[in-house]
N, CA, C and O atoms as a MOPAC input file, in Angstrom:
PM7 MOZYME 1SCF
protein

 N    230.55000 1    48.77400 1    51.84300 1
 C    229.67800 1    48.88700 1    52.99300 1
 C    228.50300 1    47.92400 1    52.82400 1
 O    228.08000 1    47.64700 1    51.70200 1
 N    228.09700 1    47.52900 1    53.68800 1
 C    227.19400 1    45.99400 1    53.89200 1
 C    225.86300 1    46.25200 1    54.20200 1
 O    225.38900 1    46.14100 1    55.33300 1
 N    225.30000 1    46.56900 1    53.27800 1
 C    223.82500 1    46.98300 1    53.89400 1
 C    222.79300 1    46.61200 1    54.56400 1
 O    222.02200 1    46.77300 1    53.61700 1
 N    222.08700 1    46.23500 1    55.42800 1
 C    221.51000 1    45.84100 1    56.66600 1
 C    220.02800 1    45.58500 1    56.15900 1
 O    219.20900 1    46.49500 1    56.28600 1
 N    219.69100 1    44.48800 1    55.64200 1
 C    218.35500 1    43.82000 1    55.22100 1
 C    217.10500 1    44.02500 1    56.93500 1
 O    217.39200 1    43.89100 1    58.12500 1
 N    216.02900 1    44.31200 1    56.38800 1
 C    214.84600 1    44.09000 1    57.23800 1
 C    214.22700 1    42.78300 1    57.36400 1
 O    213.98300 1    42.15000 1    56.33700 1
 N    214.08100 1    42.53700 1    57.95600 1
 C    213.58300 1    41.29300 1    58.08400 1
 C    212.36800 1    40.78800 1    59.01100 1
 O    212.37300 1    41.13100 1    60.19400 1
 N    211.24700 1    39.92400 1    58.47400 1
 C    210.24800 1    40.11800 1    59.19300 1
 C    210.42900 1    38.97900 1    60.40200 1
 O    209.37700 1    38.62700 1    60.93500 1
 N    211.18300 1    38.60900 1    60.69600 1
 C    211.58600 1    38.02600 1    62.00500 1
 C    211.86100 1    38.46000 1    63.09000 1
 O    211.98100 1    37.79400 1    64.11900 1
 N    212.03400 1    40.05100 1    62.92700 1
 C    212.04400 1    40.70800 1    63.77100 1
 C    210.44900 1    40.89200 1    64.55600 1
 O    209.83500 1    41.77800 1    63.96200 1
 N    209.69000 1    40.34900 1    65.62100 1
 C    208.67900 1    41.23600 1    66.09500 1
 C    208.73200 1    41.74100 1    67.16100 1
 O    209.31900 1    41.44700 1    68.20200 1
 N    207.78300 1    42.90100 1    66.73100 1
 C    207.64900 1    43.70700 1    67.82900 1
 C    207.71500 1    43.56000 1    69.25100 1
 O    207.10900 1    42.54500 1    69.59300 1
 N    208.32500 1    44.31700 1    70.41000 1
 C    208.04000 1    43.31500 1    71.75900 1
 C    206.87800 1    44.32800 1    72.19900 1
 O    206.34900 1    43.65600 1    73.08400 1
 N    206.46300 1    45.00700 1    72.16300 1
 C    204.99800 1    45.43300 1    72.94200 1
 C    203.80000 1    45.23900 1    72.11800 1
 O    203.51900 1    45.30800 1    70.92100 1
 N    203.10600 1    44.92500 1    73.39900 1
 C    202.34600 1    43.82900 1    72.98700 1
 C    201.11700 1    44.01800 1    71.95300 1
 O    200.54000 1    43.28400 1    71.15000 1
 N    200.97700 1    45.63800 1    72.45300 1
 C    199.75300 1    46.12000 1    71.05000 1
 C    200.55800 1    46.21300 1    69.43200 1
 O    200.01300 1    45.85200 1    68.38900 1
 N    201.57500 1    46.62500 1    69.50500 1
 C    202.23300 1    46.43800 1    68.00600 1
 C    202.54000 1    45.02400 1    67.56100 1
 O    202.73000 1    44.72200 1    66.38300 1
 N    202.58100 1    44.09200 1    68.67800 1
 C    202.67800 1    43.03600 1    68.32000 1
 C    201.35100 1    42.31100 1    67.67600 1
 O    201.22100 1    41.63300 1    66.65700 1
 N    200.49900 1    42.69600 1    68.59900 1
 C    198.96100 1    42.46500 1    67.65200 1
 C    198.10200 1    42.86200 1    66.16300 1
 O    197.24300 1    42.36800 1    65.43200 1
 N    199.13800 1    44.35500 1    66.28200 1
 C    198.84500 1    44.92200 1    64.81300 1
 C    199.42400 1    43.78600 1    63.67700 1
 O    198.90900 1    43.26200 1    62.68900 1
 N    200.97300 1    43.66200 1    64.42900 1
 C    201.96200 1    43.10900 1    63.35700 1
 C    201.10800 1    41.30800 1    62.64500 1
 O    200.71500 1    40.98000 1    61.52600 1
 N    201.15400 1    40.60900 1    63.93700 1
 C    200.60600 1    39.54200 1    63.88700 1
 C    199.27900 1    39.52700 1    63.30100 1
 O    199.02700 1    38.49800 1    62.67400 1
 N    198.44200 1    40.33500 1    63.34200 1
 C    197.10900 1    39.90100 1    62.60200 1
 C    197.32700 1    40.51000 1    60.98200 1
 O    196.67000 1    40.05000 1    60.04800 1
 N    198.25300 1    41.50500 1    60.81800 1
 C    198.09200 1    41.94700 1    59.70900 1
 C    198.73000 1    40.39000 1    58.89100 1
 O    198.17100 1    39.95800 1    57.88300 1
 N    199.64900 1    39.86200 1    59.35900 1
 C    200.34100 1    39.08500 1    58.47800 1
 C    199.68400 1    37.85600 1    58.30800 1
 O    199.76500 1    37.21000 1    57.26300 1
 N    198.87400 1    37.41700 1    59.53600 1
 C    197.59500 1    36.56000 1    59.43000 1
 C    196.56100 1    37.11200 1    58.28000 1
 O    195.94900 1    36.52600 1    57.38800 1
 N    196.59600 1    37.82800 1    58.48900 1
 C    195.45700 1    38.12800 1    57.37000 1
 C    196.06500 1    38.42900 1    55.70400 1
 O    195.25100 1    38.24400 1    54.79900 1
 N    197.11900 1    38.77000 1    55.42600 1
 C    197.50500 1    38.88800 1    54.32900 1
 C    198.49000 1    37.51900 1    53.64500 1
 O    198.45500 1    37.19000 1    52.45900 1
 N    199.36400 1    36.83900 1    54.74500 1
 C    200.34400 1    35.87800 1    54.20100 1
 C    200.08500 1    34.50500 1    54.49500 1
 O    200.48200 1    33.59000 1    53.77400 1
 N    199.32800 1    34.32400 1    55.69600 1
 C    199.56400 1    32.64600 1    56.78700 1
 C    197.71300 1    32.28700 1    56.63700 1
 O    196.80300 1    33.11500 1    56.65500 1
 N    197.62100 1    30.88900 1    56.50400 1
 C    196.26400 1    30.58200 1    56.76000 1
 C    196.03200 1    30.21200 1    58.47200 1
 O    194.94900 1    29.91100 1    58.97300 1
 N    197.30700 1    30.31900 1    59.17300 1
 C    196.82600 1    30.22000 1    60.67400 1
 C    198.16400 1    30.64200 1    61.51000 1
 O    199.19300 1    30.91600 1    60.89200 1
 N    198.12600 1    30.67900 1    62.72800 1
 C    199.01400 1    31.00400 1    63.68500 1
 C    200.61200 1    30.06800 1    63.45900 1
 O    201.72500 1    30.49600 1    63.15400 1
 N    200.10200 1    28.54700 1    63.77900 1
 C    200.81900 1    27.77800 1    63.73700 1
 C    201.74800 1    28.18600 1    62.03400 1
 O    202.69700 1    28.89700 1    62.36400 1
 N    201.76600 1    28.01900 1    60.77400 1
 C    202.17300 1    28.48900 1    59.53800 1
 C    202.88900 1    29.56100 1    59.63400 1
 O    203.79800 1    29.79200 1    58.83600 1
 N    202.54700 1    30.44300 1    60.72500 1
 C    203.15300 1    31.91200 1    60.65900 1
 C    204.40600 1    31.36600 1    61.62300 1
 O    205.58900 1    31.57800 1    61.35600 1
 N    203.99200 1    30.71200 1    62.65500 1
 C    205.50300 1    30.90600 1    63.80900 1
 C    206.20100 1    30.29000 1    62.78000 1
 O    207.11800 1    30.91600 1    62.24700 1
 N    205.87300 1    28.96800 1    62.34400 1
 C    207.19800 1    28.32100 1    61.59900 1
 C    208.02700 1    29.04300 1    60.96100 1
 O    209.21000 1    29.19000 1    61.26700 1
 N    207.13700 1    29.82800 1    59.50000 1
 C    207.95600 1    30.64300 1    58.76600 1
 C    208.80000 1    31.49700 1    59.06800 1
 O    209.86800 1    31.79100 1    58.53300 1
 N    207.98900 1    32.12400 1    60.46200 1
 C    209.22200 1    33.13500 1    60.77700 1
 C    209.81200 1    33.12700 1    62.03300 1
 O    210.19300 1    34.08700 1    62.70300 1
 N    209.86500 1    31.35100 1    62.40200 1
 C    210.52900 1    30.72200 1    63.44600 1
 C    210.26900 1    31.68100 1    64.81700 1
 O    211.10400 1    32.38600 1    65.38400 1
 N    208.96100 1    31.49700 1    65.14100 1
 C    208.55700 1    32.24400 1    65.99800 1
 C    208.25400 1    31.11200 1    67.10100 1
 O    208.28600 1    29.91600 1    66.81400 1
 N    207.96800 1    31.58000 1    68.34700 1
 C    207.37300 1    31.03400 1    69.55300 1
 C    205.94100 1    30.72800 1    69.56700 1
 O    205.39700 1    31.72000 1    70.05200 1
 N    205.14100 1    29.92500 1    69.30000 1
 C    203.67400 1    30.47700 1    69.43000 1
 C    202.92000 1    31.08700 1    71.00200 1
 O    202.09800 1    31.95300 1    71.30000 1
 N    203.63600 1    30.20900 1    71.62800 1
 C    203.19900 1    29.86900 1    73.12400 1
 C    203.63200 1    31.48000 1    73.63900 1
 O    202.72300 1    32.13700 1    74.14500 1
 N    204.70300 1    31.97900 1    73.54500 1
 C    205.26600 1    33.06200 1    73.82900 1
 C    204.45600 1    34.54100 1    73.17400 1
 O    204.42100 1    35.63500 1    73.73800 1
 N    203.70900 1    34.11200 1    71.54300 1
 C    203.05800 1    35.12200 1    71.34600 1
 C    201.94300 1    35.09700 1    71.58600 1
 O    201.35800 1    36.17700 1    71.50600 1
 N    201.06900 1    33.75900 1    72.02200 1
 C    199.85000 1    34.16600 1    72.83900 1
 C    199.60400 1    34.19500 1    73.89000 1
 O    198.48200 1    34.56400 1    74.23800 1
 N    200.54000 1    33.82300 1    74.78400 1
 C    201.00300 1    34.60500 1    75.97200 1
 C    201.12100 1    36.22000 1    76.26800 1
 O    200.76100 1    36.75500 1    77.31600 1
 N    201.67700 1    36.86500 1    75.17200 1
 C    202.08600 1    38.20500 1    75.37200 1
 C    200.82600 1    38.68600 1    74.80200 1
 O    200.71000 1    39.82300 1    75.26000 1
 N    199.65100 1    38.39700 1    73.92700 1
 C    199.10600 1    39.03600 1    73.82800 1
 C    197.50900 1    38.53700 1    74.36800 1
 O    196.55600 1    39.20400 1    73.96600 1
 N    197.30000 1    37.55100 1    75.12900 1
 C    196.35100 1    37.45000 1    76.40500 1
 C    196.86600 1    38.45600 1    77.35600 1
 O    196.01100 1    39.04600 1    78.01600 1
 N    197.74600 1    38.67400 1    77.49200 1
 C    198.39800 1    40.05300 1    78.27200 1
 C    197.48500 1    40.81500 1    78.21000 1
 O    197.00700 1    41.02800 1    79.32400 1
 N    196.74500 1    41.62400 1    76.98100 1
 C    196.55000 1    42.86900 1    76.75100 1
 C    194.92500 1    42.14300 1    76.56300 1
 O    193.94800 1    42.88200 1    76.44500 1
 N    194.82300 1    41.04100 1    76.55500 1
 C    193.10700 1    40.42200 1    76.28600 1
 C    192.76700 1    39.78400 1    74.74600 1
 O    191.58600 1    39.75500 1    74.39900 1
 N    193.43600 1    39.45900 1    74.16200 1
 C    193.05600 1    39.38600 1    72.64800 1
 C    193.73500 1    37.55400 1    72.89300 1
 O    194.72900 1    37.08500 1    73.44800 1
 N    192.60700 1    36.99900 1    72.16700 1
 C    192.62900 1    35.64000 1    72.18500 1
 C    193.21100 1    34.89200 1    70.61100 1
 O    192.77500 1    35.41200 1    69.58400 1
 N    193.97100 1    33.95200 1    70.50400 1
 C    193.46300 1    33.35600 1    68.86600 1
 C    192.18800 1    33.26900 1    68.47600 1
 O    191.42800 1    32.91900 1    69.37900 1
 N    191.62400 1    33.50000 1    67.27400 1
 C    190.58700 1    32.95300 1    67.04600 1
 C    191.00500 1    31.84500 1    65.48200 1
 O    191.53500 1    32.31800 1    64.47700 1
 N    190.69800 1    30.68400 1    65.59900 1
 C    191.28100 1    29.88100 1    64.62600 1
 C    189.93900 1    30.13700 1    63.75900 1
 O    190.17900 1    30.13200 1    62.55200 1
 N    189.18700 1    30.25900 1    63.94300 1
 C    187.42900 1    30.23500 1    62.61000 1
 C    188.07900 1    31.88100 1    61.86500 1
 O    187.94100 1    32.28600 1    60.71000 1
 N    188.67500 1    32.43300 1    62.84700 1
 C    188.90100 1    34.04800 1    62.17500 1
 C    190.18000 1    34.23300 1    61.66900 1
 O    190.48400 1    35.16300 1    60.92200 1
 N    191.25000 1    33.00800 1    62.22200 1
 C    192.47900 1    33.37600 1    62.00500 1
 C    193.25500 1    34.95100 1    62.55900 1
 O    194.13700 1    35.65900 1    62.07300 1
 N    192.74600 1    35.00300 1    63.31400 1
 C    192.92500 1    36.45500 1    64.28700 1
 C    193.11400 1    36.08600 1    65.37100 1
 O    192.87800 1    34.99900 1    65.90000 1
 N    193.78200 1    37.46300 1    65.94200 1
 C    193.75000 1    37.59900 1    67.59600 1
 C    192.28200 1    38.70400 1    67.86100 1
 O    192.23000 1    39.82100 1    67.34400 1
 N    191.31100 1    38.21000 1    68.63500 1
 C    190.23700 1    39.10600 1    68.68600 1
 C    190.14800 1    39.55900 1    70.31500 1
 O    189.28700 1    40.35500 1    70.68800 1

């Protein structure tokens, strides 16, 4: 039986867990947005899109969505 790895490529699609997810990993793994989509072959445009949705901006001096 083939056991089914997690993987952090998976993110969240709503948009406040997506903000948790994304800043936590900004803040613990990536020195910026751009570093993070690559690694985990993400959209950037698509995730600050979805989360101007809810009001939270990049901040590149903070490396956050604020």
């Amino acid at each position: 039986m083939k056991v089914m790895e997690r993987t952090d490529k998976m993110m969240p699609k709503d948009p406040v867990m997506l903000l948790s997810y994304v800043n936590l990993k900004l803040r613990d793994f990536y020195n910026n947005l751009d570093a993070l989509c690559e690694e985990l072959d993400a959209d950037r445009s698509e995730i600050v899109e979805k989360l101007a949705g809810i009001d939270y901006h990049y901040d590149e001096e903070k490396n956050q969505f604020v």
